[in-house]
Structures are given as C-alpha cells and as structure tokens.
N, C-alpha and C positions, 0 to 999 in steps of 0.2 A: 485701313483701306476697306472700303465696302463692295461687298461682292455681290453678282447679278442674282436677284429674286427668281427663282423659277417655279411655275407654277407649283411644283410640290411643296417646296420651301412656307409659299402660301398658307396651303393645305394645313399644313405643319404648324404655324405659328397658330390660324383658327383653333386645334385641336389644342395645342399647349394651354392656348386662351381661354379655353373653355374647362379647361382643365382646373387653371387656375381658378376660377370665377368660381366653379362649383366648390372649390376646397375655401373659398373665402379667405385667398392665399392676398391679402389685398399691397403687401410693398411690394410680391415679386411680381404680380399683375403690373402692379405700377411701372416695375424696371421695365418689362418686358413691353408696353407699350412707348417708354422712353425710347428706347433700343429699335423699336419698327420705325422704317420709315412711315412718312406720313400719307404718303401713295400708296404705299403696301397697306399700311393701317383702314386708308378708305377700302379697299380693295376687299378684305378680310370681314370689314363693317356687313357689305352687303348678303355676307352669311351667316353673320348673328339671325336669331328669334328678336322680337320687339323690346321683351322686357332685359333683357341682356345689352340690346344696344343700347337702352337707355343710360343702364348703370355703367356699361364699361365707357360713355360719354364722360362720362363725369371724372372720370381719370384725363380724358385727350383732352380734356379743357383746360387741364393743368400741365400741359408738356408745349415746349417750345414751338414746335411744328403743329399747332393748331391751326393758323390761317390756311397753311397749306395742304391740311388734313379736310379744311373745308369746299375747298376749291375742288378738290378732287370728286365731291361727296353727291351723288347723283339728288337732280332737284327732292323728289319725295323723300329721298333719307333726310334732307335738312328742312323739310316738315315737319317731320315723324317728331326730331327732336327736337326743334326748336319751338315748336306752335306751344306747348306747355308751359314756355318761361313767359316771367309776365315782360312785358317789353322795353323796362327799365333794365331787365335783366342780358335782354339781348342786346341792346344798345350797347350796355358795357363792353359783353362778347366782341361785337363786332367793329366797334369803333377805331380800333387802328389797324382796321381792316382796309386797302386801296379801296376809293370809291366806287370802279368798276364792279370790283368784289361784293361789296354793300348792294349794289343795285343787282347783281342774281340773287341774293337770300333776299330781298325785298321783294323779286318777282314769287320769290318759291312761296312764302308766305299768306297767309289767307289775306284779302285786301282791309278787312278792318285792322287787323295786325297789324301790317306794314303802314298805314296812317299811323298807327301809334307809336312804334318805333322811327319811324322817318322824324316824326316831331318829337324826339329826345336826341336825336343826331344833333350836333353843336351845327350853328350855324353854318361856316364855311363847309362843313365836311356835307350839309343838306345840300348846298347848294350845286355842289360837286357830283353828289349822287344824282339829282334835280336834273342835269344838264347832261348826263347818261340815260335816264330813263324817261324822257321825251320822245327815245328813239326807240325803234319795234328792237325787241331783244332779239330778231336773228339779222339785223344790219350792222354795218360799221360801227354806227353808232352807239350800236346795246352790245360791242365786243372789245371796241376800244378800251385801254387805258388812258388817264388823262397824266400819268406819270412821265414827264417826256425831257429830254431836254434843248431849250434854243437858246440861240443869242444872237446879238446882230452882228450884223456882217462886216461893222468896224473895230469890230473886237479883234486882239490878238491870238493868237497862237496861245503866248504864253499866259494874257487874261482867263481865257478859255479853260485852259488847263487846270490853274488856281481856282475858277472857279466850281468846274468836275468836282475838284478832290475835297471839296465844300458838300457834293451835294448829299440829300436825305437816304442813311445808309439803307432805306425800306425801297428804295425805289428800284424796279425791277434792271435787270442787268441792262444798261444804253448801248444798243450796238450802234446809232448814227448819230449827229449833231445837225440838229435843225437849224436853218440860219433864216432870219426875219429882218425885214426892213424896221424904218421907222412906223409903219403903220401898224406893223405887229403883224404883215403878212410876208408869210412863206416864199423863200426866193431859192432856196438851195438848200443842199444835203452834204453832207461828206461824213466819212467812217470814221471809225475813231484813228482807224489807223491810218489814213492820211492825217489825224490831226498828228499824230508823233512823227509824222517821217518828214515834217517841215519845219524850216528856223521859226524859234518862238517867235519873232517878230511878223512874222506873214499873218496878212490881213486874213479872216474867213472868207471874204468876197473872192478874195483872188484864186482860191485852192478847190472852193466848191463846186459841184455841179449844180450848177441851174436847170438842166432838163434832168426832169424827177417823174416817176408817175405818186399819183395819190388817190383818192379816194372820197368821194362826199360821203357822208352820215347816214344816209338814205340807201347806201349800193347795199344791196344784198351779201351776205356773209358769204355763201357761196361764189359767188365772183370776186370777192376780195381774196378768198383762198384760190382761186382759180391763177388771180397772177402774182400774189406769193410764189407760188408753185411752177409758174411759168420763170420769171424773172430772178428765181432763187434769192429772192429779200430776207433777210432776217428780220425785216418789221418795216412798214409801209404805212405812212404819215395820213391822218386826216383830215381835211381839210374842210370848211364851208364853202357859202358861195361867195365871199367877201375873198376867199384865200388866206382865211386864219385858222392854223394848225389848234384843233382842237381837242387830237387825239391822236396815239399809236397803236396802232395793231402787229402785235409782234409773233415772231414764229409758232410760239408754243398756243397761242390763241389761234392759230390757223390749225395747227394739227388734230385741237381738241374739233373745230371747225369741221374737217375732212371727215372724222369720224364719226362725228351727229348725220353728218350731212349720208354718208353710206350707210350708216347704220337705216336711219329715217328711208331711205332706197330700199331698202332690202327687204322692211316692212313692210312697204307699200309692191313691193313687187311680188311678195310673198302674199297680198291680202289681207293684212292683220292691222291695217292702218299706220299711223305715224309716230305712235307713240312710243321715244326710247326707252321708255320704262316701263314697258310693258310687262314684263318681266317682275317686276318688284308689285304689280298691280294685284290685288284681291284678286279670286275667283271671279267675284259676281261684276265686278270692274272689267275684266278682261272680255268676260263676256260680251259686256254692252260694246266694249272696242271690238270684237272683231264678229260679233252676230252682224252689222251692216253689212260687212264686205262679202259674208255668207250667203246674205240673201242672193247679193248677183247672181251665186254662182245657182242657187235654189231655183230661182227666176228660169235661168238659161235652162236648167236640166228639165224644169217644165216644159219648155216650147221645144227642149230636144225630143223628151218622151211624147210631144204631142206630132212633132214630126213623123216622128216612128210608128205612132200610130194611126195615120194616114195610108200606113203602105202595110198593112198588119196582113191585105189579102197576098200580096206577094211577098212576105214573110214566112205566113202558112203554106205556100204552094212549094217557096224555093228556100226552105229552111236552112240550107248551107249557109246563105248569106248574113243571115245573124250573128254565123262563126267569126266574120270577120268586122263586124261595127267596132269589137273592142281596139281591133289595132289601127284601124283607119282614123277613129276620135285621138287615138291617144299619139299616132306617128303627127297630126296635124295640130291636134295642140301643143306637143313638145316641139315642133319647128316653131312656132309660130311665137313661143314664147323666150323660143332662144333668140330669135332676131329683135325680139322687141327689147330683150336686155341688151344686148352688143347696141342698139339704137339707142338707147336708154342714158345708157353709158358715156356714147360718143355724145352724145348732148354736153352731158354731165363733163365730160374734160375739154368741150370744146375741138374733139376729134371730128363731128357731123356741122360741116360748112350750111345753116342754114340758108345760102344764096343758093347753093345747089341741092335741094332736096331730089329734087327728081331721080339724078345721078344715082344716090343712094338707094332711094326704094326700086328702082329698077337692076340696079346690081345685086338688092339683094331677093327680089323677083326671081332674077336668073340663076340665083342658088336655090332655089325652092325651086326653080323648074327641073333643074338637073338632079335633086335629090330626087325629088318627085319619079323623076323618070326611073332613076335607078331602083329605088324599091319599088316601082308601081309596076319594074318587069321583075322583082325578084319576088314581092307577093304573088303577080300574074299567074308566074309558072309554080312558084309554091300549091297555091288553088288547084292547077291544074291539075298537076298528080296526085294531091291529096285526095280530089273529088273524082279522079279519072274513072271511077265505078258509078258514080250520080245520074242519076237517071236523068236530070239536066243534063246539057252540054256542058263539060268540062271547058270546053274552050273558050265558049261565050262567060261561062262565067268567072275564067281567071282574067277575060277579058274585062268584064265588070268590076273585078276585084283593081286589075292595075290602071286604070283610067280613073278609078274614083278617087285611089289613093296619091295617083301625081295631081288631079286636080284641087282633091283637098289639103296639100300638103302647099302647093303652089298658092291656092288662095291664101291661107294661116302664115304665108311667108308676107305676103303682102299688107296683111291687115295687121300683122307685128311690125311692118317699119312702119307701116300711116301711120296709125293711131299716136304713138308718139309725137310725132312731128308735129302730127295735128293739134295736141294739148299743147305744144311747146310752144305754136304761136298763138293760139289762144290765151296764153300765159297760165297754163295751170300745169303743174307739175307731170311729166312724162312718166314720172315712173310706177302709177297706178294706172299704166295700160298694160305690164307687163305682167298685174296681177289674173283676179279670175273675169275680167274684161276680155282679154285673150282667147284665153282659151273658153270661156263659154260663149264666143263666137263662133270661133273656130269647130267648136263641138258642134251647134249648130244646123249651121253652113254644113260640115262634115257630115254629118249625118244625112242632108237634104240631098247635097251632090250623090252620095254615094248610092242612094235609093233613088234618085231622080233616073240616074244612068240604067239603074237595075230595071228599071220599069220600063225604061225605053230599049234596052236591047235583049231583055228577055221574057218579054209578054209581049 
C-alpha cells in the first residue's frame, strides 16, 4: 500500500538522492528512483542543480513511470533535458508517448528541434500530433486527448463490452462511451456505469443521453475548466463544427488547467507577469520578466512625487500633514486592491454577472464609502489629539485628515471594480489590474485628493 507524500517525506528523498549521487552509490540510486513515484520524482527534479538533473535523468529514463514522470515535468525542465539529445534520440524517448503528450514536449522544444523530431515520428502517430498542434496550446484543442472511446449507436451492450475489454491497455482510464451515428457524428454519452447496469442486448441509442454539453477546439481552457467544474464531468468530449468528436478532455487535464490558470493570476496580480516558471528562470531572465511591470509602478511614483511637489508650500507651512501621506496611499491602495481581486476572481469562476456590472461596482462603491467613513472618523479624531498642541487647528486638520482618507479610500474601491470589468470586455485578461495598475492609481489620485482638500480648507 502506498502512503501519502508529505512535504517532508519530499525533502527527505531530495537529501537521500543527493546523497547517493555524491557517494556514486549508482544500483541504490537506481532503486531509490524505482521506488519514487513518478510525481514525487518530478517534484524532487525541480531541486536538483543542472548538472545532477541531467545525470540523475538518465536513470528515469530507464524506470517504468517515465511518461508520467514527464508529464508532470514543468515545460523548461523538459528543455533543460531534452534540447541535448540529438532528435533520433528523442523520437525513440517519446514515441509511445499519447499524442497529446508528444505535442507539449514539441511545444517545449526549440522550433528547429521539434521540426526534426516531428519528421522522425512515424507517420500515423505525426499525424495525430499534427491534428493537436494546429490548436493554440491553452484551448481545447492544445489539452485534449485523442484517446477516447465511441461506437455507434446500433451496437450492443454486449458488442460494446467485448469490445472495451479489447481496448489499447495505454489508453487513459474511459470514464464515458461516446456514441456516433453513421456519419461519425456525435449523438450521445452514457457512463460506463449505465453500460453495466443494462441487458447486453440494449441498443446504445436507446440507454444514451442525447443532451450532452461539449466543446469546440477553439474554447479557451479556462472555460472548459469552468464547466468541468460547474457540471462535475469527469471528462467532456470535443467536438468540430461538423459535430465529430475529435477529442476528450478529462478531469485530471482540468485540474492541471485550474492551477496554471491561478497560478498565471496570481502573477499577474502580483506584477511579475505570466510566466509559471518564473521561478526556475535565470536571474537576468527574471529580470527582464518583471523590470516591465516595475516601470508602471516607477512611472506612477513619478507623477506621485511630482504631485507632492506642487503643494511643497503647504507641506512647509503645515508640516503635520506629511505625517499622514503614508497611511492615506497605503489605506487606498490596499482597499483598492482587495476589491479588484474579489472582481478578478468573480470573473474568473463566473461569480460577476457581466449583464449586470453596474450592480457590482456600485455595491462595492458602497463598501469603500462606509470603510471610508469608518477610518476617515477614526484617522480624524486620531489627528486631532495627536496634534491638539499644533499651532494649526487641530480640528481643521483632523478634519483634512478624515475627508481625504474616506474620499481616497472610496475612489481606490471604485477604480478596483472598473478596471477589471473594463479589460474583461475589452477581452484582455482582468487580472493585471489588480497588479501595480491599482494601486499606482490609487497612489496617485490619493495623494492629489488628499493635498487638494488640505489646500482648500487650510490656506
């Protein structure tokens, strides 16, 4: 029985591994990657040095669970190792690999490479690959499996059956039976388990359901994981526009789906760009990924500082006021950026109705006005008694302090639901408004409100 991995366990087998490798311990190396799973094995991969993954490669290439040590293997690690072999040599590698599979280590690939490997693929299996990688690799298309199984719909039960237990033992686990007319288009679904709980003699026509959802080639992976997720599918059929099933998209290709899909959010919400491997990227690599999204925020702190120094005479006169620029930018960029994530989001699962936008950015308006309110009297009176010796009016200026802070806390609520919305019908991803777009608005604006006010009710 094999027992749950836990992160330390991890840790552990790395440290063993590296143990061995040093001691040039090479059959118990060998066991000891036998013995890993192949998920644990990639997992483990990502904390070798270079020249160590290369060699400890060269063992996983000889252990049963290779395919699925590859699948697991983030794209640049199946660079790192693979661009070296000459591409007679990967062909071998890869070739009783499912096509689907073939066609991401051909995207991973440098593109002369993969020309040269693609023309040592045998024919049928190019062809296969071919009919995968016409598609953008984040649709249907570039996720599907072409492993699937149909039959028609005058087939029996008990045909059906006989001929399951026929099928290719590589092909991934069937959780439904496709059922096709004569034309070879797609009429109906039914489980496996409705196929056993009926007399062998029952036609497929008669047991299926004909209302099915699917998929064209072209829908974005995100929305295909969207009603996975919704409809709790175990795998969701693809189809052309002919209505011939061309492909399966199955649970575990959705999961891997969700997690690129949040991962790729979370960077771009964070500023650092798209890339999920960003992390495994050079220094000077990472760099160039996230010095762009820098600039923004460089940009912005310019026209903040240059706001600020607009008002530099009532700065020097009512010097108190500078005490509090820190917390009025940072109270209106952290609201501004929490509502753009909860909008972000609700996109993202299809929670934010875009019929009704309005609804939304005004409900979440009216939580920025009532935060607003709330710290813009608990800053007010804060001010007041701190300052209550200031040769300024203390009053006027805790009054300054809590009008700027509800008004820029109010605005930063507002410009955290738009801007989403706005890119989402523009079609460009929502979730790099939640980065330094945000809040170097926010900062902005904040800064201009809260000196605009100070100039007006205390000079």
């Amino acid at each position: 029985m094999r027992k749950h991995i836990t992160e330390n366990e991890v840790g552990l087998i790395l440290e063993t591994l590296n143990r061995l490798y040093r001691r040039q311990a090479k059959v118990s190396l060998f066991k000891l990657i036998q013995k890993t799973h192949p998920a644990v094995m990639a997992e483990v991969f990502r904390h070798l040095s270079g020249t160590v993954r290369r060699d400890i490669f060269q063992y996983v290439l000889r252990t049963e669970g290779f395919q699925e040590f590859v699948e697991e293997l983030d794209e640049k690690l199946i660079l790192d190792l693979l661009e070296s072999f000459p591409p007679a040599e990967i062909e071998r590698l890869i070739s009783n690999f499912p096509p689907e599979v073939i066609a991401d280590i051909l995207d991973s690939l440098p593109e002369d490479l993969a020309v040269l490997v693609r023309r040592k693929l045998a024919k049928e299996d190019r062809a296969e690959v071919d009919a995968i990688m016409q598609y953008d690799e984040d649709s249907a298309g570039g996720i599907m499996s072409t492993q699937f199984m149909k039959f028609s719909g005058d087939l029996t039960i008990a045909d059906v059956i006989e001929q399951v237990q026929h099928i290719d033992q590589n092909m991934d686990a069937p959780f439904y039976i496709y059922v096709i007319n004569d034309k070879d288009q797609m009429i109906g679904v039914l489980s496996l388990r409705q196929l056993l709980l009926h007399p062998p003699e029952t036609l497929l026509k008669e047991i299926m359901q004909s209302e099915f959802i699917a998929v064209a080639p072209e829908t974005d992976q995100e929305q295909v994981a969207t009603l996975v997720s919704r409809y709790n599918y175990l795998a969701i059929p693809v189809v052309d526009s002919d209505n011939k099933l061309v492909g399966v998209i199955t649970v575990d290709d959705v999961i891997d789906v969700l997690r690129e899909e949040a991962t790729e959010d979370i960077l771009k919400m964070a500023g650092v760009g798209d890339d999920r491997e960003i992390l495994l990227k050079s220094s000077t690599e990472s760099v160039k990924a996230r010095f762009p999204w820098l600039m923004a925020t460089w940009v912005g702190g310019i026209f903040s500082m240059t706001i600020i120094g607009f008002f530099d005479n009532l700065l020097t006169t009512t010097v108190a006021l500078a005490a509090f620029i820190p917390v009025i930018l940072g109270m209106g960029g952290n609201i501004g950026t929490q509502t753009s994530s909860i909008i972000v989001r609700g996109i993202a699962t299809g929670r934010v109705n875009m019929a009704e936008v309005s609804k939304v950015i005004f409900k979440e308006i009216r939580v920025g006005v009532m935060l607003g309110a709330i710290y813009g009297i608990l800053l007010g009176v804060m001010a007041y008694f701190r300052y209550l010796n200031y040769p300024a009016s203390p009053i006027w200026l805790g009054t300054v302090v809590g009008v700027s802070i509800f008004c820029a806390m109010s605005f930063a609520v507002a410009i955290g639901a738009f801007y989403p919305i706005l890119l989402n019908k523009l079609n460009v991803d929502p979730a790099i408004a939640s980065g330094p777009f945000v809040t170097t608005t926010t900062d902005m604006f904040g800064a201009l409100i809260y000196l605009s006010v100070a100039s007006l009710l205390l000079t």
